[in-house]
Backbone as CSV, one residue per row, in Angstrom:
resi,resn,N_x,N_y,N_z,CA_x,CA_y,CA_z,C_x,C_y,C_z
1,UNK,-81.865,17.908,134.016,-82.102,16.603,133.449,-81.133,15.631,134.105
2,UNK,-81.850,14.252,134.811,-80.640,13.562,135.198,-81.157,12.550,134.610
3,UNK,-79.901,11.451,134.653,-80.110,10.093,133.601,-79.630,8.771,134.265
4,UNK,-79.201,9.531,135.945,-78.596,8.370,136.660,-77.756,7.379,136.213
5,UNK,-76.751,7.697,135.280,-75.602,7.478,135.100,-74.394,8.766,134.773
6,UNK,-72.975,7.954,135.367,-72.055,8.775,134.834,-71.342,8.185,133.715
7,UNK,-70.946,9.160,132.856,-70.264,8.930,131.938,-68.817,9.375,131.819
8,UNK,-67.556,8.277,131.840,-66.733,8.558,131.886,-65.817,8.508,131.069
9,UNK,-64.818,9.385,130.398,-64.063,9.557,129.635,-62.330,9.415,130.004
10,UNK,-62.060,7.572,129.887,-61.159,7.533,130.736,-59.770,7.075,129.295
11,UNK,-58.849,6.358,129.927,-57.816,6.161,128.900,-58.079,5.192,127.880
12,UNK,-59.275,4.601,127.699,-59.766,3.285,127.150,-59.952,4.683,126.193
13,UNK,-61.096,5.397,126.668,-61.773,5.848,126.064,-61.278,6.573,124.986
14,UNK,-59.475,7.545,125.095,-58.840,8.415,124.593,-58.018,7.359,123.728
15,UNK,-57.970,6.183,124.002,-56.939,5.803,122.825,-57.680,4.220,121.729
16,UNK,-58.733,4.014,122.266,-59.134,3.007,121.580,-59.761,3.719,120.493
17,UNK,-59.754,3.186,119.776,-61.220,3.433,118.363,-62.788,4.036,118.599
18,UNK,-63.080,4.797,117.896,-64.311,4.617,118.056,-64.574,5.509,119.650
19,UNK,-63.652,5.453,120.667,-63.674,6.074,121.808,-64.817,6.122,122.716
20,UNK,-64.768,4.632,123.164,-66.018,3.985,123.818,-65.793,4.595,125.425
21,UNK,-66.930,4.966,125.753,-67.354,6.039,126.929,-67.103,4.449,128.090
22,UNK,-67.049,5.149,129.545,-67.895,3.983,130.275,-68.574,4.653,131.413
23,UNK,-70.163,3.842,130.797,-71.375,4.078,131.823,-70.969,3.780,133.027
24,UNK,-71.565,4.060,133.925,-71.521,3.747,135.471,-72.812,4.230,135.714
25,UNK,-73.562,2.944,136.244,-75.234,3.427,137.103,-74.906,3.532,138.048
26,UNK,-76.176,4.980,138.203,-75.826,5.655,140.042,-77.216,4.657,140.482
27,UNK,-77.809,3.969,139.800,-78.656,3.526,140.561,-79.202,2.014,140.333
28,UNK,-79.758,1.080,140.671,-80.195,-0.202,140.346,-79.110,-1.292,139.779
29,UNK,-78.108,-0.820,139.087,-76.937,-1.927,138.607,-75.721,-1.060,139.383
30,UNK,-75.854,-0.577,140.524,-74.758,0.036,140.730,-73.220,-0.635,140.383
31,UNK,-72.226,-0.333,139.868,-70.833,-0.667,139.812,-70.839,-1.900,138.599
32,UNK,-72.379,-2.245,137.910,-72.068,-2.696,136.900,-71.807,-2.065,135.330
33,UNK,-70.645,-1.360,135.169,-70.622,-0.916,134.042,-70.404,-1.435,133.041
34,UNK,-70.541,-0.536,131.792,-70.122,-0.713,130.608,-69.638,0.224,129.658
35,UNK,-69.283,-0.247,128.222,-68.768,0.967,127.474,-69.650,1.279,126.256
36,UNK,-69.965,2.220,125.546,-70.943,2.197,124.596,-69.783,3.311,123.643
37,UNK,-70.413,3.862,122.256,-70.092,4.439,121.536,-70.228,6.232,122.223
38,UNK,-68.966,6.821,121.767,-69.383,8.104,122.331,-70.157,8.802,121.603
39,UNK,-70.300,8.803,120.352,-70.884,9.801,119.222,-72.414,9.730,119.679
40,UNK,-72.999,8.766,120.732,-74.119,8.803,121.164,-74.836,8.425,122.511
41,UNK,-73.732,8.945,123.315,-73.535,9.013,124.433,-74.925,10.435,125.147
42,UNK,-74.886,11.488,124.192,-75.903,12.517,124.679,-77.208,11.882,124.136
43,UNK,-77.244,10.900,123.238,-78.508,10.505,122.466,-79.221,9.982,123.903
44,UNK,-77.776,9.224,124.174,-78.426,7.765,125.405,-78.661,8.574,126.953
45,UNK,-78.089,9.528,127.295,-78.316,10.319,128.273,-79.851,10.953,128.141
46,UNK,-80.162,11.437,127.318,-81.645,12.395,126.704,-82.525,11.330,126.890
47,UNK,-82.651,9.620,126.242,-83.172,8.906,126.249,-83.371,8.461,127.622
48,UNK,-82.189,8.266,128.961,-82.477,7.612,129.814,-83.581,8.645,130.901
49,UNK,-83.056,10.033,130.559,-84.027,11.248,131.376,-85.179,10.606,130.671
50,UNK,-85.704,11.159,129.736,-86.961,11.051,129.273,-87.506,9.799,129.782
51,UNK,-86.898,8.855,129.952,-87.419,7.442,130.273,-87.993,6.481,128.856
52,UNK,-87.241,7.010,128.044,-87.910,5.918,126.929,-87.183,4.620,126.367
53,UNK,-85.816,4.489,127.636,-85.374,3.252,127.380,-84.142,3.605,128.913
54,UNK,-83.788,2.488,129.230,-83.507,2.100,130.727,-81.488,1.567,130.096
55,UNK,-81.169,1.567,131.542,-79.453,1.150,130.799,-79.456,-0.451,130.262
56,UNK,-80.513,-0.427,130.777,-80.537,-2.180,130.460,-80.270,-2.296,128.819
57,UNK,-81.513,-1.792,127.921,-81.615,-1.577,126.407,-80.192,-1.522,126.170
58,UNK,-79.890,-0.091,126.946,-78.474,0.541,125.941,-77.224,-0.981,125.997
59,UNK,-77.198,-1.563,127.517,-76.378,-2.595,127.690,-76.152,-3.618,126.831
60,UNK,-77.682,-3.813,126.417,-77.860,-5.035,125.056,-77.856,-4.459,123.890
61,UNK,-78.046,-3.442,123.837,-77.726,-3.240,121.993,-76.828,-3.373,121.371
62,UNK,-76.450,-4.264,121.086,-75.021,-4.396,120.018,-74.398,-3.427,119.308
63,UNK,-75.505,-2.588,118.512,-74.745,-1.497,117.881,-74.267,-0.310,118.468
64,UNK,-74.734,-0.207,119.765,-74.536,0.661,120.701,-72.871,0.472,121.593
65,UNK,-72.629,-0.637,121.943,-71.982,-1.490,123.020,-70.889,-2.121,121.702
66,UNK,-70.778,-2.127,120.206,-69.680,-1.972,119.468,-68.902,-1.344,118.538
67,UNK,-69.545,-0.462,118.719,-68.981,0.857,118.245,-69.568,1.002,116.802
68,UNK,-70.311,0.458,116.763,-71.071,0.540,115.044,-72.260,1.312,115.055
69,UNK,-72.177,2.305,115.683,-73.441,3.260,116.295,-73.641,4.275,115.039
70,UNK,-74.950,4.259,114.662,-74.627,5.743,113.637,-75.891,7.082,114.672
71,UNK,-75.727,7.791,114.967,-76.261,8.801,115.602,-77.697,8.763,115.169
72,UNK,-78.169,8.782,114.078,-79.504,9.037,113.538,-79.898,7.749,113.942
73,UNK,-79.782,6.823,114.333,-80.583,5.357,114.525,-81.071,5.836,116.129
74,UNK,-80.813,6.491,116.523,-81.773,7.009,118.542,-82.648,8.392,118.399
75,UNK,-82.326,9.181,117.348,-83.231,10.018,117.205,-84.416,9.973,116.415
């Protein structure tokens, strides 16, 4: 399964709240990243394979992109 992004787990990620991941597209926004919630980080990976939503979505979702993510809202 690929999702053409990496997900990285850097020092933002280990000491802020909430422990916001950061995307990196391997493809079409290359080097434009962002940070989303980790608790649904595999939701958004599963979603981008399958193709039923693009990084774009995940980029704009607010609840995604501020840490107010609850897991059951992507499945």
């Amino acid at each position: 399964m690929t999702s053409d992004a990496v997900l990285i787990a850097d020092t933002a990620t280990l000491r802020e709240p909430g422990h916001p991941v950061r995307v990196v597209p391997l493809e079409d926004e290359v080097g434009d990243s962002f940070r989303g919630d980790a608790d649904v980080a595999g939701i958004m990976v599963v979603n981008l394979a399958l193709g039923n939503r693009d990084l774009g979505d995940w980029r704009e979702d607010d609840a995604w992109t501020s840490g107010s993510v609850r897991p059951e809202m992507y499945t």
